[in-house]
Backbone bond lengths (Angstrom), bond angles and torsions (degrees), N, CA, C in turn:
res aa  C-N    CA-C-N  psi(-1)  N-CA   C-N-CA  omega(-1)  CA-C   N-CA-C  phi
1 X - - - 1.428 - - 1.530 109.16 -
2 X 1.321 104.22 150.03 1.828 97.73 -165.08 1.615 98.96 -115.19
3 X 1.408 97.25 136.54 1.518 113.81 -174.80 1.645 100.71 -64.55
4 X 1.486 108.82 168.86 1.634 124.20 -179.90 1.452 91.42 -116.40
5 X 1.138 96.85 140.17 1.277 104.93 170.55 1.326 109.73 -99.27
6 X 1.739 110.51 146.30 1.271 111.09 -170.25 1.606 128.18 -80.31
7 X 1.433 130.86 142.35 0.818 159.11 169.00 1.697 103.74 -13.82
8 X 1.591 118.01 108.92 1.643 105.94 -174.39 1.544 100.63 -81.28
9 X 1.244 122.98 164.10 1.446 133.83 -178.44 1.384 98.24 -91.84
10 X 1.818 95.90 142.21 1.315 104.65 167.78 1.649 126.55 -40.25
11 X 1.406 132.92 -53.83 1.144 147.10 115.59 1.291 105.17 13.49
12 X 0.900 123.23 -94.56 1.782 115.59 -166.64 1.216 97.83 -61.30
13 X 1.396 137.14 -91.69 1.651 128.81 -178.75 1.510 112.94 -9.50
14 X 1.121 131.16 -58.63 1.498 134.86 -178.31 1.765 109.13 -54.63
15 X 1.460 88.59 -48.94 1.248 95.56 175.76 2.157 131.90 -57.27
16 X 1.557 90.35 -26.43 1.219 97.13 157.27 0.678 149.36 -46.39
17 X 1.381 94.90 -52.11 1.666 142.12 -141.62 1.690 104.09 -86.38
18 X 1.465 94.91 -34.52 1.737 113.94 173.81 1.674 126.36 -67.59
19 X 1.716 90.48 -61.93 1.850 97.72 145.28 1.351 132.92 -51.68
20 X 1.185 136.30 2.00 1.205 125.28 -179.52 1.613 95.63 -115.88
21 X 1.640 117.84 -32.89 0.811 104.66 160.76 2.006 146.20 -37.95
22 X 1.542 66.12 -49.50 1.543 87.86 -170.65 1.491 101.28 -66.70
23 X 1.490 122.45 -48.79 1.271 115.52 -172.19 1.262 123.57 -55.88
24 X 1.717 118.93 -29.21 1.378 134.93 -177.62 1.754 102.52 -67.74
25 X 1.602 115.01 -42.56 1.623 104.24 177.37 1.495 104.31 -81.26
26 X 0.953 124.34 -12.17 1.820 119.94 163.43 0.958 122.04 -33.43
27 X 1.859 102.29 -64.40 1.443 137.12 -157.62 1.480 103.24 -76.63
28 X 1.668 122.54 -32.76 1.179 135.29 -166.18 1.813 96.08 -73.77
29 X 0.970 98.50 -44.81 1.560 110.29 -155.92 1.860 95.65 -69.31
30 X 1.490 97.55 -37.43 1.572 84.24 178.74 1.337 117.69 -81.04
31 X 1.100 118.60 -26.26 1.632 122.45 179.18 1.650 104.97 -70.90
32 X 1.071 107.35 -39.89 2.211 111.85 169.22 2.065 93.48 -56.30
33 X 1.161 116.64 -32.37 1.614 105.41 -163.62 2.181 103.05 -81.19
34 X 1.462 99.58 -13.23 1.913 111.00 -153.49 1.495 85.34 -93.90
35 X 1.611 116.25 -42.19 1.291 99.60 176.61 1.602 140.68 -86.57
36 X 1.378 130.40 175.26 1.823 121.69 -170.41 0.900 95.04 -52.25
37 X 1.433 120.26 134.28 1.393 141.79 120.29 1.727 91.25 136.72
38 X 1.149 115.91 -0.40 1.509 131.36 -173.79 1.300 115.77 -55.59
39 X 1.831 108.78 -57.35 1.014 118.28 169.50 1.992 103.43 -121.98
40 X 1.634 90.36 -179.96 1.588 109.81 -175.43 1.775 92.63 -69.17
41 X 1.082 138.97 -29.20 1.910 135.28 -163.90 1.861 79.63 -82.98
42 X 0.858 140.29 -59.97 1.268 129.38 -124.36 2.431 95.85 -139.32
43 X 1.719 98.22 70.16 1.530 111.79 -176.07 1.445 103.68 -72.85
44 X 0.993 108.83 170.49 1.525 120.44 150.67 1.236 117.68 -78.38
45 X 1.246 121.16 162.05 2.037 125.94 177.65 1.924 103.96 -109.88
46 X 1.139 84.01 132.71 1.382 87.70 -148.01 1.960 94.18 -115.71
47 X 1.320 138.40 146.54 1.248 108.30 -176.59 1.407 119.33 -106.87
48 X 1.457 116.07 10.75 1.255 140.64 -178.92 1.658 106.03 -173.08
49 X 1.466 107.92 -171.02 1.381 115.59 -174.07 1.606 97.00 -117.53
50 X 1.369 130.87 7.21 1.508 123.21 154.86 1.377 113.42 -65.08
51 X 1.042 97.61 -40.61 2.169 102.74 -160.85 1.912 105.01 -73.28
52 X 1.769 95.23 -25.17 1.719 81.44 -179.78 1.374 117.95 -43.11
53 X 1.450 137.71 -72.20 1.527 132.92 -156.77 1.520 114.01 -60.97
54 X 1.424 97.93 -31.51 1.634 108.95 168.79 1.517 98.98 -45.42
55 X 1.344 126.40 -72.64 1.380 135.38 -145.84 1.654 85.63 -68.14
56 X 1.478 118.82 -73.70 1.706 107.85 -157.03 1.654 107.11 -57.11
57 X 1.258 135.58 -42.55 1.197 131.69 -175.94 2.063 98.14 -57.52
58 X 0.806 145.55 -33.80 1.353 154.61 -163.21 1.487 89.22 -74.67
59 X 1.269 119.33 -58.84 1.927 112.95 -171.71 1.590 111.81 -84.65
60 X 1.331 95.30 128.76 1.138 128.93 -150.33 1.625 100.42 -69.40
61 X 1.343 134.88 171.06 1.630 117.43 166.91 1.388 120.28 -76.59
62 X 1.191 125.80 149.78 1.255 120.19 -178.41 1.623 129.23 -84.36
63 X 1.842 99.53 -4.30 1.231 106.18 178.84 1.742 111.11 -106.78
64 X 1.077 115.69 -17.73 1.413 109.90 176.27 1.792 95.91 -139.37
65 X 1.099 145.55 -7.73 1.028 140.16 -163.00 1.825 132.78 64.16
66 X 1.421 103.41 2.60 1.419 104.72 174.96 1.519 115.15 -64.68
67 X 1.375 118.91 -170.11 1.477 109.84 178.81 1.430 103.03 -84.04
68 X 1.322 111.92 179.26 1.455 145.05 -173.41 2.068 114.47 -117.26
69 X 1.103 120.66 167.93 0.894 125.47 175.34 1.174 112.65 -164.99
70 X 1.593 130.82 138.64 1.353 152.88 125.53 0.987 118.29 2.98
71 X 1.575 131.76 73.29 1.874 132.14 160.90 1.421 109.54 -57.97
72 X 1.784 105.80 -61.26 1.301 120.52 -174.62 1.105 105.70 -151.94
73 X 1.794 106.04 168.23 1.340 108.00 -151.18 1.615 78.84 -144.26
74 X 1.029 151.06 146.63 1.680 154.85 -165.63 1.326 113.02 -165.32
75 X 1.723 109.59 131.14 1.679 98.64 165.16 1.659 94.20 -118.02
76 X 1.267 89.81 143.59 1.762 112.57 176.14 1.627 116.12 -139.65
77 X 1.296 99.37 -175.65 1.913 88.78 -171.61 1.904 81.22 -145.16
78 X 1.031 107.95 159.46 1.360 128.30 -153.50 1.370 113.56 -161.96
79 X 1.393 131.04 101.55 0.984 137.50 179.29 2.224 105.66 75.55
80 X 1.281 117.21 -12.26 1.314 106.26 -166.07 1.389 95.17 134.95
81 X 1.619 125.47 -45.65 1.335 121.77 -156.19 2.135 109.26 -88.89
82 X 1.100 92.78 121.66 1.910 82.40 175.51 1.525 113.22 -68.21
83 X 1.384 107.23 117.85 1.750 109.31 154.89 1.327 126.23 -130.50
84 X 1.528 94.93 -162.04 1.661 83.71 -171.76 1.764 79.46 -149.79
85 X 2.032 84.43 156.82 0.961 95.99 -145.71 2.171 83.49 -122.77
86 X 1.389 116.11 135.70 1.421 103.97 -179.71 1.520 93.47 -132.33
87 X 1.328 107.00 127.48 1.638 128.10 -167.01 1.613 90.41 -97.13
88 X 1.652 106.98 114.11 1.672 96.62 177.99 1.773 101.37 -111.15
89 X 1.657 113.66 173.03 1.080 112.26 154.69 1.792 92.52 -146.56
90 X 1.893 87.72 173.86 1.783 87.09 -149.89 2.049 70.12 -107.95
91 X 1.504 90.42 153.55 1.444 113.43 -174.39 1.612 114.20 -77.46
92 X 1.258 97.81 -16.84 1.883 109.90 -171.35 1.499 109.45 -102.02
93 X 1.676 111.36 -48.64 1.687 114.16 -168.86 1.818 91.27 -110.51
94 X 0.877 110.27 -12.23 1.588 84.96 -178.76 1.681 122.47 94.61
95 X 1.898 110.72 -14.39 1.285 101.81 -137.33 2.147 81.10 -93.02
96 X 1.052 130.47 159.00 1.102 156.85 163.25 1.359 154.93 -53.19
97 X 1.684 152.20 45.14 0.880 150.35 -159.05 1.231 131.69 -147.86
98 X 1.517 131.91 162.87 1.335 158.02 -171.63 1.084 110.46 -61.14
99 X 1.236 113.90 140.99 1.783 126.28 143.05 1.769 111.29 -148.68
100 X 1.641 86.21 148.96 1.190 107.68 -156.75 1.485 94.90 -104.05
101 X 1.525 126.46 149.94 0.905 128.45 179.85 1.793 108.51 -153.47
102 X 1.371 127.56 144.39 1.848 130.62 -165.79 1.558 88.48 -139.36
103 X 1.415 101.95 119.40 1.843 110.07 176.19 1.156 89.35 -93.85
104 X 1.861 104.41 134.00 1.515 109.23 176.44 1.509 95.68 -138.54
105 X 1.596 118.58 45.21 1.293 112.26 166.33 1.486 109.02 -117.83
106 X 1.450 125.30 143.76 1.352 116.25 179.08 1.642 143.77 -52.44
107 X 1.418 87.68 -19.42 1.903 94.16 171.47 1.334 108.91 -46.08
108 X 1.206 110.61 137.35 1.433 116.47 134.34 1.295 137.95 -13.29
109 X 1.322 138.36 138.35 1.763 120.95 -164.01 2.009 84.83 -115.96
């Protein structure tokens, strides 16, 4: 005759329920880092330096999806190449990050 296994506690289930969470905004956060603008090797194309804040405020967070916002906004050069650099934080979790952006339109910056 086959035993039952006992009844998990609310407590533990929740407790799962949190870790899996967490692992899913982990996973999010690294896949937001694999794609353009993720990292400094691999920017977005940008067609001036107006449209940057437009563009990062537009992508959503990668760990909960609330909006984002504009800390800082930086131009630097990196390896030879000019970019810009937009320091976000997310309006809901708080949590923190970059986007990379390379103007490859002829205007003037």
């Amino acid at each position: 005759m086959a035993k039952r296994q006992p009844k998990r506690s609310e407590r533990t289930l929740r407790r799962e329920s949190e870790r899996a969470s967490t692992r899913l905004q982990e996973d999010r956060e690294r896949l937001f880092v694999l794609e353009a603008g993720g990292r400094v090797e691999r920017p977005f194309e940008a067609l001036s330096a107006a449209v940057i804040e437009a563009h990062a405020t537009s992508v959503p967070c990668p760990r909960c999806d609330a909006s984002q916002e504009v800390r800082e906004h930086i131009a630097l050069v990196h390896q030879g190449v000019r970019l810009r650099e937009t320091k976000l934080r997310c309006r809901q979790c708080g949590s923190q990050r970059s986007m990379w952006f390379k103007i490859v339109g002829n205007s003037p910056n």
